[in-house]
C-alpha positions in Angstrom: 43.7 6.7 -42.2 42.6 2.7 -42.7 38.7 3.0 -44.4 36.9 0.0 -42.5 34.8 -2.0 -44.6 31.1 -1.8 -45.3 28.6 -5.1 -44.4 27.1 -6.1 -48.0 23.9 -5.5 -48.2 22.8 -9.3 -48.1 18.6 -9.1 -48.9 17.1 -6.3 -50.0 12.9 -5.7 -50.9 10.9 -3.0 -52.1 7.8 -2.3 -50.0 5.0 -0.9 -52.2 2.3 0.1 -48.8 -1.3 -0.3 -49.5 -2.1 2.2 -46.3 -2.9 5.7 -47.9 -0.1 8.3 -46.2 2.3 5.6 -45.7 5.3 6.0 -48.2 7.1 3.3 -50.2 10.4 1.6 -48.5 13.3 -0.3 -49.0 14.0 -3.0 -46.8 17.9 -4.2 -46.3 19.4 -6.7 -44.2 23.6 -6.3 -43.9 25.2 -8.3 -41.3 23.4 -8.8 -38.4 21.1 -5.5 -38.2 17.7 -4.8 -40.8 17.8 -1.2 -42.4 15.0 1.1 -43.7 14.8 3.9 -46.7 12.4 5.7 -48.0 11.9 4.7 -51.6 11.4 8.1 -53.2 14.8 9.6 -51.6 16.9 6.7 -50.3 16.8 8.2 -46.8 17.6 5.7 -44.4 14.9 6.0 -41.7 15.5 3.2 -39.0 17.9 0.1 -38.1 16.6 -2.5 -36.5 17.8 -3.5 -33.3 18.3 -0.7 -32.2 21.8 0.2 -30.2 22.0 -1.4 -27.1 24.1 -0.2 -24.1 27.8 -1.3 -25.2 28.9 -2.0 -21.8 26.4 -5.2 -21.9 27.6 -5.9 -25.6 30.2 -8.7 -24.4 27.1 -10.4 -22.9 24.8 -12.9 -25.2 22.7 -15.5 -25.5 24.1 -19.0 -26.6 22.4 -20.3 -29.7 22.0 -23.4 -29.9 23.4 -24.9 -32.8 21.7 -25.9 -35.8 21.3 -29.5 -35.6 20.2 -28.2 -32.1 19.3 -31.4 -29.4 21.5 -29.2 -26.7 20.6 -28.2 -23.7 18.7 -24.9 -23.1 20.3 -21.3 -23.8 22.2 -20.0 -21.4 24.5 -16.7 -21.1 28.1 -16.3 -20.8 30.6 -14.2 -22.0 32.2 -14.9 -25.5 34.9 -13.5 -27.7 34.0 -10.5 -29.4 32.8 -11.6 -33.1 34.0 -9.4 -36.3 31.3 -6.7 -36.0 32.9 -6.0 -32.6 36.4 -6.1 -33.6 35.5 -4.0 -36.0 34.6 -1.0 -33.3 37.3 -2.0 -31.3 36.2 -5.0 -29.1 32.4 -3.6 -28.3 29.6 -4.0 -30.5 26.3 -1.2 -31.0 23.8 -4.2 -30.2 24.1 -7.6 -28.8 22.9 -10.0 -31.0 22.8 -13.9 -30.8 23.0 -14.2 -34.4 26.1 -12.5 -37.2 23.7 -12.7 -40.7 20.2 -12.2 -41.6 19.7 -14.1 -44.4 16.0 -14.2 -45.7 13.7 -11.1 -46.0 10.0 -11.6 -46.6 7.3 -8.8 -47.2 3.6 -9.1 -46.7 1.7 -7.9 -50.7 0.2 -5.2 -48.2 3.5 -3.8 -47.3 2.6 -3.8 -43.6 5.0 -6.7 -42.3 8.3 -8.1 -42.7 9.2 -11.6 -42.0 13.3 -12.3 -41.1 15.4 -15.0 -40.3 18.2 -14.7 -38.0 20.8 -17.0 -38.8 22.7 -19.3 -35.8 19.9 -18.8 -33.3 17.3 -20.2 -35.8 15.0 -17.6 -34.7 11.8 -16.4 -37.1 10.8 -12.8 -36.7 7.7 -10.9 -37.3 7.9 -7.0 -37.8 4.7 -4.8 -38.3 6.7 -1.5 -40.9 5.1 1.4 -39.0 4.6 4.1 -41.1 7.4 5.9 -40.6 9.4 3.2 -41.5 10.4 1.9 -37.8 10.4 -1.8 -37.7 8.1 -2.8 -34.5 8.9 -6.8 -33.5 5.9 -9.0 -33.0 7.0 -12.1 -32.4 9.7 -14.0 -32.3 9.5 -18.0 -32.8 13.0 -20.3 -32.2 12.2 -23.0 -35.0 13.2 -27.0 -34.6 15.8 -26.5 -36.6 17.1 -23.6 -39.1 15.2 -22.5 -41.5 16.6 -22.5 -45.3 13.4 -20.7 -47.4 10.4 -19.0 -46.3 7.3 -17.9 -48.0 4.4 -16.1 -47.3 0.7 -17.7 -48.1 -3.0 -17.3 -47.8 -3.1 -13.9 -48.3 -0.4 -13.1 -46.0 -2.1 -14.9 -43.1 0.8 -17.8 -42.9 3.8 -18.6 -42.8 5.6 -22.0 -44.9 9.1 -22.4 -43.4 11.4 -25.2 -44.6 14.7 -25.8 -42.6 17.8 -27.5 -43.3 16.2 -31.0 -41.7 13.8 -31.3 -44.8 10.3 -30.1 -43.2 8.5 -27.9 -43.7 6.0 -25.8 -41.2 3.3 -23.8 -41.4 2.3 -20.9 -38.8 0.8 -17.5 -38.6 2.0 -14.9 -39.6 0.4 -13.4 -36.3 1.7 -15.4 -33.7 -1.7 -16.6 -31.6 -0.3 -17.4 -28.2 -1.3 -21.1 -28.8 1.2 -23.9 -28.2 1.7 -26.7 -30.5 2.4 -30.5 -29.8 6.0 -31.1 -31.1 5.4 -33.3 -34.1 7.1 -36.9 -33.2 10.8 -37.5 -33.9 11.6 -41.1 -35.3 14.5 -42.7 -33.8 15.3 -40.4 -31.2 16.7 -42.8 -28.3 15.2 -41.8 -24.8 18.2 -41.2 -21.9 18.6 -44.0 -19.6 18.4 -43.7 -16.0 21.4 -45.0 -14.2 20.9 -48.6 -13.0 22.5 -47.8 -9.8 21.1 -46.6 -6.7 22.2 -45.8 -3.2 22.0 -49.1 -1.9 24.3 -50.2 -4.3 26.7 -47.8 -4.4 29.0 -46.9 -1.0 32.3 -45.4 -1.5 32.4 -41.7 -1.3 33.7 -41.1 -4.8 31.2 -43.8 -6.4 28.3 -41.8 -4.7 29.1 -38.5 -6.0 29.8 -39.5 -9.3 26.3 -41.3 -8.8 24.4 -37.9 -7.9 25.8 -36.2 -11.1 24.7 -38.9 -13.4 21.1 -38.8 -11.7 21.0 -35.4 -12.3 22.6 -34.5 -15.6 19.2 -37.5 -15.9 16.9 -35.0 -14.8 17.9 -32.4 -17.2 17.8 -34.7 -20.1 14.1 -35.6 -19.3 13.1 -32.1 -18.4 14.7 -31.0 -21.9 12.1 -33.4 -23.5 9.5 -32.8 -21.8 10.1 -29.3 -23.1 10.6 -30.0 -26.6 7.2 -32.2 -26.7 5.6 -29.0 -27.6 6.3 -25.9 -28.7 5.4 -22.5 -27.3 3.7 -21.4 -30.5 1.4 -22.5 -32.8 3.4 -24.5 -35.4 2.4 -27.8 -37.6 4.5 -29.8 -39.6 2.9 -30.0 -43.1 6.0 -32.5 -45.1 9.2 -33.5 -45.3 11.9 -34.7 -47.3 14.7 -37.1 -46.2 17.5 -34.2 -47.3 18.5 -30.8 -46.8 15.4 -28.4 -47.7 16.8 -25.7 -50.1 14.1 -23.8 -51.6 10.3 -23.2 -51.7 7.1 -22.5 -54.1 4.2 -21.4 -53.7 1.2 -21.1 -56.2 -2.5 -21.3 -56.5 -3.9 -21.5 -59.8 -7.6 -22.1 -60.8 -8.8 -25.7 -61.2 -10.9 -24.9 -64.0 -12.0 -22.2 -66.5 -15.6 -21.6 -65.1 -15.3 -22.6 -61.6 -13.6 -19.6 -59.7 -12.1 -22.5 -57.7 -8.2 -22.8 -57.1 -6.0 -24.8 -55.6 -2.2 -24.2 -54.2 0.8 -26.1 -54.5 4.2 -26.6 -52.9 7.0 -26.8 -54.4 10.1 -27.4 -52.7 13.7 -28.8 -53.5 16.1 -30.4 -51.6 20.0 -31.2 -52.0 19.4 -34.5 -53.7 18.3 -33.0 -56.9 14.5 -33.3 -56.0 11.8 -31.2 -56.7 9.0 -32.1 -55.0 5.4 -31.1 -56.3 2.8 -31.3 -53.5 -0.3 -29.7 -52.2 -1.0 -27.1 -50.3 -2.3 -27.3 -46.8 -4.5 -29.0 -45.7 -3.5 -31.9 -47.7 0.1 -30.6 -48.4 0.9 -35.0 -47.9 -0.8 -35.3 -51.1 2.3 -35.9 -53.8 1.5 -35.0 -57.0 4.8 -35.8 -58.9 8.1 -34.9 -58.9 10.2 -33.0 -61.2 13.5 -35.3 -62.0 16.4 -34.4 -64.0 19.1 -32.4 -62.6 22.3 -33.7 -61.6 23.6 -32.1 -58.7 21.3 -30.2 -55.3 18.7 -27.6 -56.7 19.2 -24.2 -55.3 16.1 -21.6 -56.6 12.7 -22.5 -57.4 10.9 -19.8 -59.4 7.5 -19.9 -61.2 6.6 -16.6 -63.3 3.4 -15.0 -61.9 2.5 -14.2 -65.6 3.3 -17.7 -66.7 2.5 -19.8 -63.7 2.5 -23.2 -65.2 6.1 -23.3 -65.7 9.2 -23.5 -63.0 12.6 -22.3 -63.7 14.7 -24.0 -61.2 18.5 -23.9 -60.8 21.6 -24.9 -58.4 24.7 -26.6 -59.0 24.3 -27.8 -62.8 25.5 -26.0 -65.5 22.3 -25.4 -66.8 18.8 -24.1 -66.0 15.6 -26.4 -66.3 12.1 -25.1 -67.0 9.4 -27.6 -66.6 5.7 -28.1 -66.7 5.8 -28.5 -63.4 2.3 -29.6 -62.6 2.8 -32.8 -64.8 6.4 -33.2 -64.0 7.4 -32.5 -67.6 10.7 -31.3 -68.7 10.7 -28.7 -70.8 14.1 -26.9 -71.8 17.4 -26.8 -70.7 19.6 -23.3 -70.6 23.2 -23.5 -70.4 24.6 -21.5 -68.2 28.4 -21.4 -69.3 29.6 -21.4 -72.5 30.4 -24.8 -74.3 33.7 -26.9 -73.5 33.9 -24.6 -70.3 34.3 -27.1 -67.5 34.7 -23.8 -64.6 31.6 -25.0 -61.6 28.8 -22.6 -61.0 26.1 -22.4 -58.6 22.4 -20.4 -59.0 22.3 -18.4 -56.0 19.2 -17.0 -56.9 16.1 -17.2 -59.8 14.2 -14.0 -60.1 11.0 -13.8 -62.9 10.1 -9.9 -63.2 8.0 -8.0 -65.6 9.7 -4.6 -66.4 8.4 -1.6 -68.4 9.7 -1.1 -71.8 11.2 2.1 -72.5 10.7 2.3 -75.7 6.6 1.3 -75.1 5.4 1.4 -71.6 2.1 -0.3 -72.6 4.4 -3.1 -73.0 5.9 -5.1 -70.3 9.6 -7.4 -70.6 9.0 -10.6 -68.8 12.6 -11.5 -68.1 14.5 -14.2 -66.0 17.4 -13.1 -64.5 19.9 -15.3 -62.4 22.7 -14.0 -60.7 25.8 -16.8 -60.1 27.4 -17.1 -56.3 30.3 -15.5 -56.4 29.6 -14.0 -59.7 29.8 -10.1 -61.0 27.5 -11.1 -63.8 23.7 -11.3 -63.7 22.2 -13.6 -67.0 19.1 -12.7 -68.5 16.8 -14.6 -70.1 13.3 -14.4 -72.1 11.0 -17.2 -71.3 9.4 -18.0 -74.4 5.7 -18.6 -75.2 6.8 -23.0 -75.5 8.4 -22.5 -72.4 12.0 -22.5 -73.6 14.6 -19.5 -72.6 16.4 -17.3 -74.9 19.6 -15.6 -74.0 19.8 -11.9 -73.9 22.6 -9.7 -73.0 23.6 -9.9 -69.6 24.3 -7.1 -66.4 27.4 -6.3 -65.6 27.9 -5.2 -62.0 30.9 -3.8 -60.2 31.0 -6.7 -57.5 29.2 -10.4 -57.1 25.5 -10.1 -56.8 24.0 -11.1 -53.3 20.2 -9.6 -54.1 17.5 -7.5 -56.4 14.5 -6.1 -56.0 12.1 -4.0 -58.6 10.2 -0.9 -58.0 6.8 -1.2 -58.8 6.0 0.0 -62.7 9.7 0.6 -63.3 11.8 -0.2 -66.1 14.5 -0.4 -63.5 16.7 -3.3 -61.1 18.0 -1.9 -57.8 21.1 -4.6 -57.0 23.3 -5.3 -54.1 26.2 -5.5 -54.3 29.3 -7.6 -52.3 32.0 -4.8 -51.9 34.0 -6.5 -49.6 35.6 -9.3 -51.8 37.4 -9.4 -55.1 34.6 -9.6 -58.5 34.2 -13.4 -59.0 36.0 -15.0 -55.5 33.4 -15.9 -52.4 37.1 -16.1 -50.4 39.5 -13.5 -51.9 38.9 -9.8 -50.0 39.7 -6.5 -51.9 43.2 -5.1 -51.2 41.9 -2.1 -50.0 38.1 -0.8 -48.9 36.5 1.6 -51.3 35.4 4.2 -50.0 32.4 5.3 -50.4 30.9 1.8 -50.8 28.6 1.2 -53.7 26.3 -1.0 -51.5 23.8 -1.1 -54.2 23.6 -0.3 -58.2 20.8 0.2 -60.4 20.5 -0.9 -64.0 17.4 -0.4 -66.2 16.7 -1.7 -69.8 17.3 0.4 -72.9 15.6 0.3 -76.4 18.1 -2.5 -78.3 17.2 -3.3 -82.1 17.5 -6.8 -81.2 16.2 -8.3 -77.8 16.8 -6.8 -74.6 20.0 -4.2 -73.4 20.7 -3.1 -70.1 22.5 0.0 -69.1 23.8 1.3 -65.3 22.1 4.4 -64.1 23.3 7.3 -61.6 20.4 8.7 -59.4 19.8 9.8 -56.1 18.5 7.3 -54.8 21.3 5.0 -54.6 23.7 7.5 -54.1 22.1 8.1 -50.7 21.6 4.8 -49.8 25.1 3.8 -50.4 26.0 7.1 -48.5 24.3 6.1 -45.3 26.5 2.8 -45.5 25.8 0.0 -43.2 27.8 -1.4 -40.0 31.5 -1.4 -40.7 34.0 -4.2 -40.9 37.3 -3.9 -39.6 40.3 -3.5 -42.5 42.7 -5.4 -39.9 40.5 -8.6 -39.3 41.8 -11.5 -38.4 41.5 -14.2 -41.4 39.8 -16.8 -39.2 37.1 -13.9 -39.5 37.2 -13.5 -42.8 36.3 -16.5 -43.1 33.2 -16.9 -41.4 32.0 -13.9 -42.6 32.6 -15.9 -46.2 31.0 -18.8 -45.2 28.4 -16.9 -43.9 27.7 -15.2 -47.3 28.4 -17.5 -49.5 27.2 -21.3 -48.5 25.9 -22.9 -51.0 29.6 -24.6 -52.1 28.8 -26.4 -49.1 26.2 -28.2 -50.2 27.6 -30.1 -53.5 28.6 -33.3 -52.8 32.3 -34.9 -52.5 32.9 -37.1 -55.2 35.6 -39.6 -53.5 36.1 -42.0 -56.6 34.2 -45.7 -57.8 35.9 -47.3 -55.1 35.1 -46.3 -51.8 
């Protein structure tokens, strides 16, 4: 018997609820559906969108695409995509959209903010308390979004896409409609010069009424995209791909009680931008220069707030004192006189419990590497530099991480589906059960920090409840998008074609 393949688990958040009776979740996205667990038992307790009657499953929604100035969307049968493939040519759910790629969770535990990927769509779910994910909203953005993050106590929304702007909008969608912000250098379509009197022949007049109205589409699509059917403002913009976000308050002095925020947000030509928050988010306050190649993850401790780590396609990590634009240290990534290329997928900053004091906390970086097995861990020291400590070794590449509060513990996800180190190379053979997620948790070390796996139940049973499958005979033209739609980022460094062209 063939053992299908599992979906990675691709994001994956711990939901500590505020609401007294409501227990503690996990919250996963794998392919194109969002799972819930209980945190205490790793029960899964709902899957978001729920199964939809297969014999519509052939039948969805065109996307537009993501540099998006198409018509409308319209419906029309398509090919089945891998997920259907996978159960023999008819899907559980129609969906308009393969991946879900960002997961956001209010600090009260009570919503969840997701991106589905080609439709560009931003959705709002309210986690009832039995962990069933209700939808709120759903808001088709200008372009797709790239990094999200969730401000003013939870009341809004900061969404940068991959044009290099970045919006703001409740998080609880008002009904109001916004004026589209103005697009420079979009060329208005001109109305064809002919007319009726001029034109005679039989042929010359028809093709004369489809010019005039594929006119009148073009002009009703603008007229539609001068403003949008939700509340939504433009707040900046950079003139490259958008690639990450920051957000932080901090106080403006010692006495005061005042604070004010910040946004930090980086963008494929190796700037990091430093600017206020809303309302005066146009306000530069410096920049951050000195890496070489795009930026990838912005991360700023929340018990050290006036540094930023940031990473992407360098060979190091930079911290910097980010509010004056100060480098501070540099953290090699690779050994020396290795010339292999890596990319950050992802910074996280965590403070763990120490085992061996838990009055104690570990503040520890930890990055994981696309396409990497490995997760590095770092100490940021008290003048800002980082000190290596012994790094996690997982069974697979690292996609995601998330902590449970007061724990001494990481739960990770882990990518089961390709070869350890490859973002192209699938396993031989799918194993079976899939280890969808790992744990690891830091043991007492004489010097520095250790790590060591651990087996509980919780994982166990996650990883037992799987996720949608994938099929072992797929097609390697859907191998690869499933690839691409994982791992990205190589996409963004830049070809180097040589001094002379």
């Amino acid at each position: 018997m063939v053992v299908n393949y599992q979906h990675p688990i691709q994001c994956i958040r711990y939901v500590e609820r505020q609401t007294a009776g409501f227990r503690n979740l996990f919250v996963a996205s794998a392919g194109s559906k969002i799972y819930t667990y209980a945190a205490e038992t790793g029960k899964q307790l709902a899957i978001w969108p729920e199964a939809a009657n297969a014999a519509d499953s052939t039948v969805v929604s065109v996307a537009p695409s993501s540099e998006g100035d198409e018509p409308s969307a319209k419906k029309r049968k398509v090919s089945p995509v891998p997920e259907q493939i996978a159960k023999g040519g008819q899907s559980e759910t129609s969906t308009t959209w393969s991946t879900i790629p960002i997961l956001a969770v209010s600090s009260d535990g009570n919503y969840v903010v997701a991106v589905t990927g080609e439709d560009k769509c931003l959705r709002v779910f309210e986690l009832e308390e039995g962990g069933n994910l209700k939808q709120l909203s759903e808001r088709h953005m200008p372009k797709r979004p790239s990094a999200i993050a969730l401000v003013e106590d939870d009341k809004t929304i900061l969404c940068g896409d991959k044009f290099g702007d970045v919006y703001s909008l409740p998080l609880i969608d008002t009904g109001k409609s916004s004026i589209a912000p103005k697009v420079h250098g979009k060329i208005k379509p001109n109305q064809p010069a002919a007319t009726t009197l001029t034109v005679h022949s039989k042929r010359n007049l028809a093709s004369l009424e489809q010019q005039l109205r594929h006119y009148g589409q073009k002009e009703k699509t603008a007229e539609e995209k001068s403003t949008s059917a939700f509340e939504l403002h433009l707040i900046l913009g950079h003139v490259s791909m958008l690639t990450d976000l920051a957000y932080v308050s901090i106080p403006l002095d010692a006495t005061s009680g005042r604070k004010r925020s910040y946004i930090l947000t980086a963008d494929r030509d190796e700037h990091i931008r430093v600017s206020r928050g809303p309302p005066q988010a146009h306000i530069i306050e410096n920049y951050c220069l000195g890496h070489t190649s795009f930026v990838s993850s912005l991360c700023i401790p929340e018990w050290a707030p006036k540094y930023l780590v940031s990473g992407g396609a360098d060979d190091h990590l930079i911290v910097w004192r980010w509010k004056e634009g100060r480098l501070v240290h540099k953290a090699p990534l690779v050994e020396e006189g290795t010339d292999s290329e890596v990319i950050v997928r992802r910074i996280w900053a965590l403070s763990l419990t120490k085992p061996a004091n838990s009055q104690e906390n570990a503040n520890v970086i930890l990055v994981a590497l696309d396409g990497s097995s490995k997760l590095l861990c770092f100490t940021l020291e008290s003048d800002g530099s980082l000190k290596a400590q012994n790094s996690i070794q997982a069974s697979g590449n690292v996609l995601d991480l998330t902590v449970p509060t007061e724990s001494s513990s990481i739960v990770v996800s882990i990518d089961t589906v390709r070869e350890s180190g490859s973002t192209q190379e699938w396993r031989t053979a799918a194993p079976s059960p899939s280890t969808l997620v790992e744990a690891f948790r830091l043991k007492p070390a004489s010097d520095g920090l250790d790590w060591e796996p651990t087996s509980d139940a919780i994982t166990a049973q996650i990883n037992s409840e799987g996720t949608s499958e994938i099929s072992a005979d797929l097609e390697e033209k859907h191998k690869k998008e499933l690839n691409d739609s994982l791992y990205s980022l190589g996409n963004l460094r830049k070809k180097n074609f040589g001094d002379d062209d």
